[in-house]
N, C-alpha and C positions, 0 to 999 in steps of 0.2 A: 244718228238718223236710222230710222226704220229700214233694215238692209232688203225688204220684200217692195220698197218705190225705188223703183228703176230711175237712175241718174240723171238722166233728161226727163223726168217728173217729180223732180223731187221739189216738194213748195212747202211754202209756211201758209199759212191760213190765221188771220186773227182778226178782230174786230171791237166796236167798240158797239155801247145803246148810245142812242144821240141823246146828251146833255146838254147842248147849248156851248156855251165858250169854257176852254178848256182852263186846270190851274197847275201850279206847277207838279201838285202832287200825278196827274194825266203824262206829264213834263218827263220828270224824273224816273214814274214808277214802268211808265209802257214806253212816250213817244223815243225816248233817248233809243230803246231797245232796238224798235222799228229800223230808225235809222242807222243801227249797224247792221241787222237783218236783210234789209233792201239789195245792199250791196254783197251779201254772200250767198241769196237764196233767191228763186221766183215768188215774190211775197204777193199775197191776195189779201186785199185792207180791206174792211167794210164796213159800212151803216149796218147797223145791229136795229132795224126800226120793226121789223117785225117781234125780237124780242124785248123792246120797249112797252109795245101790245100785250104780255104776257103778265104785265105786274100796273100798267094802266092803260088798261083798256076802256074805261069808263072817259078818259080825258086825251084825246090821241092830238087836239088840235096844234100844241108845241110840236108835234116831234118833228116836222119837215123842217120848220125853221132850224130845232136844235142844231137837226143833222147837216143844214148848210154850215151854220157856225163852226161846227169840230170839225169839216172837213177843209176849211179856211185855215184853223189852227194848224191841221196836219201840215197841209203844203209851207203854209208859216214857221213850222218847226225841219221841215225841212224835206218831208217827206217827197218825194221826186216822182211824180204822173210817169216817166220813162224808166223809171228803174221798178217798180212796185203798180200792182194792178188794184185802184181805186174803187168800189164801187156802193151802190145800193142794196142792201139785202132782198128789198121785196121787190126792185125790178130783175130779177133772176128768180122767175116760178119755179124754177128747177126745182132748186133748194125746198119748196115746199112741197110738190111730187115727191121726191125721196123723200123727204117726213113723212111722207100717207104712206110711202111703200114700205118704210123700215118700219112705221109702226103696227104694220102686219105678224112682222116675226119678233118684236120686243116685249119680252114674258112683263107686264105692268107690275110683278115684284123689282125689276130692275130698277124704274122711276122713282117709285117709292121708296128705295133705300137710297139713293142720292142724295148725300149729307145736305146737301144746301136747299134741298125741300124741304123738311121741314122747318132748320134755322129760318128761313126766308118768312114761313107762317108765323114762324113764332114772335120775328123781328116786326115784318110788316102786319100785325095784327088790324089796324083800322080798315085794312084791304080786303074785302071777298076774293080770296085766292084761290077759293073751292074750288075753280075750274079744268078742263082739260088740256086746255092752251096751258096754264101753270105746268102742270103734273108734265105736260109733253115737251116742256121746254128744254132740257137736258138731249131728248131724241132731237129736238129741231138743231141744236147745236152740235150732234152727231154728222148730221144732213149736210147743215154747213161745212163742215173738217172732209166728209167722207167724199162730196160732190165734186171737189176741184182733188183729191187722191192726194191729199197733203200728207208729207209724212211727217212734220213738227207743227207743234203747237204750243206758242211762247204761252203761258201760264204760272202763276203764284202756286204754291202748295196746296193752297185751299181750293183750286180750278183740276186737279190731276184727278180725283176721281170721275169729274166729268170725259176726261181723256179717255180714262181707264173702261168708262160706260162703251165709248165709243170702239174703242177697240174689241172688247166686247161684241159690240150688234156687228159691227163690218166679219168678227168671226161668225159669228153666228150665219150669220148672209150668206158668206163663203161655203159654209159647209150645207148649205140647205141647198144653193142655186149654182155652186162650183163646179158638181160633178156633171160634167157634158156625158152624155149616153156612151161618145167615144174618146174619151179624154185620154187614158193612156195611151193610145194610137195616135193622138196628134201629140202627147207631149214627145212620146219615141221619133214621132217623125221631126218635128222642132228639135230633137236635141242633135238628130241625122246633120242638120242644118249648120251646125257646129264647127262640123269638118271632125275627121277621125278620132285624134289627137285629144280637143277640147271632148270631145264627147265619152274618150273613153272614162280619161278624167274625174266628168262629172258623175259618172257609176260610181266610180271608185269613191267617191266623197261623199254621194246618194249612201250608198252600203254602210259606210263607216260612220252617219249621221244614223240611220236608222236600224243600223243593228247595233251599235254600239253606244248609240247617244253622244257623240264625239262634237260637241259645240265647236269646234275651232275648225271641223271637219264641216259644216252648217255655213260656217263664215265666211271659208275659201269658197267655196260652192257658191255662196252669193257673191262673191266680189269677181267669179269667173262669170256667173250669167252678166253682170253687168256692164263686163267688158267685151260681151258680144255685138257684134255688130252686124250681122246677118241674118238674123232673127226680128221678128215684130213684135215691138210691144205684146199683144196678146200671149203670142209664141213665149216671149219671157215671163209673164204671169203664169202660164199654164206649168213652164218648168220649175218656179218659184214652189209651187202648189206641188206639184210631182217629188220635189225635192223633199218635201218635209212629210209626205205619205199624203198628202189632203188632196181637194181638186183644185181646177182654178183661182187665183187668187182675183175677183172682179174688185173689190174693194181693201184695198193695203190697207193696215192696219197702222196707224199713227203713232210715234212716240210723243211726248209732253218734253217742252224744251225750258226747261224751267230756269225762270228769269229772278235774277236779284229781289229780295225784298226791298220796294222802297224805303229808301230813309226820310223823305222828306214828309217833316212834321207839318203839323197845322198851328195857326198862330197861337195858338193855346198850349200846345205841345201832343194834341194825340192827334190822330192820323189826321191827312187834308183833306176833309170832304164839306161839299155845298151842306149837307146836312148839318153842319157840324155848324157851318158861317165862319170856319177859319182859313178862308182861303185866298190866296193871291191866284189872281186869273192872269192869263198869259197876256190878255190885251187891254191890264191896268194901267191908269199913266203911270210916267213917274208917280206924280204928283200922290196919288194913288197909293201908291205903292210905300212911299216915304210915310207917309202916314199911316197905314197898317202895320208898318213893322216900328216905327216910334212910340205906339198906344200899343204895343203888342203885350203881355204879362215878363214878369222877369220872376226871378227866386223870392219868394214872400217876405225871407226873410230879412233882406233888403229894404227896411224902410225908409233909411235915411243914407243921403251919399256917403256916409262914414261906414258904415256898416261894411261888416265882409260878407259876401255870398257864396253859394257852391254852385259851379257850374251846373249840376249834373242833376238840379232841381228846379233849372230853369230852359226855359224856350226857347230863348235866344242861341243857348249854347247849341243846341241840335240843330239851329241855320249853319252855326258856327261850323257843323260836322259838314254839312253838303258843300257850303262857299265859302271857306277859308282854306290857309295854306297852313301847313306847319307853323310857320313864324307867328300866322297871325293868331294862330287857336292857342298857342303857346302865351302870349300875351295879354289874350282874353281872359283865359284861366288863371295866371297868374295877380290880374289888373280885378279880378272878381273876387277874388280868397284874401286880397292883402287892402282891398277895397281900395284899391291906387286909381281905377279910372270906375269911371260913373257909369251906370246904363245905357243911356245915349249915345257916351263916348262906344260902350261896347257895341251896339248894335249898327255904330256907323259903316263898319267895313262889309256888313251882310246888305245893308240898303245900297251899296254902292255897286256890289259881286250881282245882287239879283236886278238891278236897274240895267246895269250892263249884259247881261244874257238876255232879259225881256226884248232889250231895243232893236236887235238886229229881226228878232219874231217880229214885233210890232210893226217895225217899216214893211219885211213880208205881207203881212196881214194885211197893212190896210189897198197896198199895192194887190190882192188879189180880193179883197173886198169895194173895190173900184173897179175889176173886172170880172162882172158877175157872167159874162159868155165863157171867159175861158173857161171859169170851174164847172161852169155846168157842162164844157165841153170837154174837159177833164174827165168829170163824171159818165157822160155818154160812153167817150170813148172805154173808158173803164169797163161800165156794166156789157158792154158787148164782147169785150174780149171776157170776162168774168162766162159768160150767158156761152160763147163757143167751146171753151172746158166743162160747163157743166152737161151743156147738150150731149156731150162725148160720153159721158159717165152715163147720163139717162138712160141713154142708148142701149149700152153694154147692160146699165141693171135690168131695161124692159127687156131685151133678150132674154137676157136669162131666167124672168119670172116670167116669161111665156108668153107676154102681151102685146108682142108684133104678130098681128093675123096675116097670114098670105093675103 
């Protein structure tokens, strides 16, 4: 974690674009994550519906729907309203203030080398993506990360450059809007604060980080402010900032917490997407369910139950990776290459493994799809505790770019 977010701010930040009901690749690749994250971080989840806007805008009429259904999914997968903060993205205007304000100081070469703008043109080509809502969406997902002072950000490989942007303009900020007219004099006086001891300390670690470049000398230094308890929030930002030669730190600076690549294939065998139509949703029936993975493809080579096949050319077998055991994939592979059990026989132990993890989701699901007050009161509650952290952040950024008149 980002050692310049102070311990009792330290949060995840992630979100999804509302697609409607989720499938397992949603399952395996993010929600599993979530739910270890809930319980070691102050996690902020969100309705991504504003950048759902940004790639269809022409067609917005789904997206409330969508975004009820994922958020049914989430609490059905296990996601807990008490441990993790739920919300809406576009009922917190915050979030879209700090977009106008950071896109004041973001040089627009920055947007434009953002790997996944152009991939995105070149993928989505039937779309008019000409726009500045496109080109801005990368800044708008800064806004997001930067508004609630998150210092991770669960992301795939292919998402870190966006981190990397982010960190980026939050420096950029820092160094435009950090310097207060009397900043050394309150950081001196906050370190006074310290008590003797601590503060002589922190000189001595200040010195040997900036005359010397001594990283380790940088890391004690931060894991002493954090263990201050006499000092204010701001008090601590200012000496964060002091420490490393800069000014204030108003917006910390994010690390990317980079999450497993999902394994979970599509019924075809290449990745699970709606796009693709290879996918089991979380809230198939059985019934459902038995019959996508019975019609699902196997090794070609396979025409007849005598034949031998290679696992490692078939579908089936990379179920076999996510819901089998040892014994069982052992079996499959062996029962595939000597042609001893049939297809169906193989794919009976995966129909069985995904039937039984769907079930306990489903009963959740329809149990909070029968109570449409809670979630929405789920949701309230959420966007409001979301909406008093970002108000905090506002605040601090209008200070600083000068926008509170007497």
């Amino acid at each position: 974690m980002n050692s310049t977010v102070s311990a009792q701010h330290a949060r995840v930040l992630s979100g999804m674009r509302p697609t409607g009901h989720l499938h397992l690749g949603h399952y395996h690749g993010v929600l599993k994550n979530w739910l270890d994250l809930q319980h070691e971080y102050e996690c902020f989840l969100f309705v991504a519906d504003w950048h759902a806007l940004t790639t269809h805008y022409d067609n917005p009429s789904n997206i409330p729907n969508s975004g009820w259904e994922m958020v049914i999914d989430w609490l059905a997968a296990g996601i807990d309203p008490n441990a993790a903060t739920l919300f809406v993205q576009s009922r917190v205007p915050e979030h879209a203030e700090l977009h106008l304000l950071l896109s004041m100081i973001t040089p627009l070469g920055w947007l434009e080398r953002v790997p996944t703008y152009k991939d995105q043109q070149e993928r989505l080509k039937e779309r008019d993506l000409a726009t500045y809502g496109f080109l801005g969406y990368p800044l708008l997902q800064s806004a997001d990360i930067l508004i609630y002072k998150a210092g991770l950000v669960p992301v795939g490989e292919d998402q870190v450059a966006h981190v990397e942007l982010t960190r980026e303009v939050a420096r950029r900020f820092n160094h435009i809007y950090g310097r207060e007219p009397d900043f050394e004099t309150k950081a001196e006086e906050a370190k006074r604060k310290m008590g003797k001891k601590n503060a002589k300390l922190f000189d001595s670690l200040r010195r040997r980080y900036q005359e010397q470049g001594d990283q380790e000398a940088l890391n004690v230094a931060r894991a002493l402010l954090e263990g201050q308890a006499n000092i204010t929030l701001a008090d601590r930002e200012r000496l964060f900032g002091y420490l490393e030669g800069g000014g204030r730190i108003i917006l910390p600076e994010p690390q990317p917490l980079l999450t497993k690549a999902s394994r979970m294939p599509g019924l075809d065998g290449q990745k699970m997407s709606k796009s693709y139509g290879n996918v089991i949703s979380l809230r198939d029936s059985p019934a459902e369910v038995e019959q996508a993975l019975r019609t699902m493809p196997t090794d070609p080579a396979r025409v007849r139950r005598t034949d031998p096949g290679d696992p490692d050319k078939c579908p089936v077998w990379q179920f076999h990776q996510v819901y089998s055991d040892e014994r069982v994939r052992d079996w499959a592979r062996e029962g595939c290459r000597s042609a001893g059990i049939g297809c169906l026989e193989c794919k009976q132990p995966v129909i069985d493994a995904v039937r039984a993890e769907l079930q306990p989701i489903q009963e959740r699901a329809q149990e909070y799809a029968q109570q449409p007050d809670l979630v929405r009161s789920i949701l309230n509650d959420g966007c409001e505790r979301a909406r008093d952290v970002a108000r905090e952040t506002l605040d601090e950024v209008r200070h600083a770019m000068s926008l509170v008149m007497a």
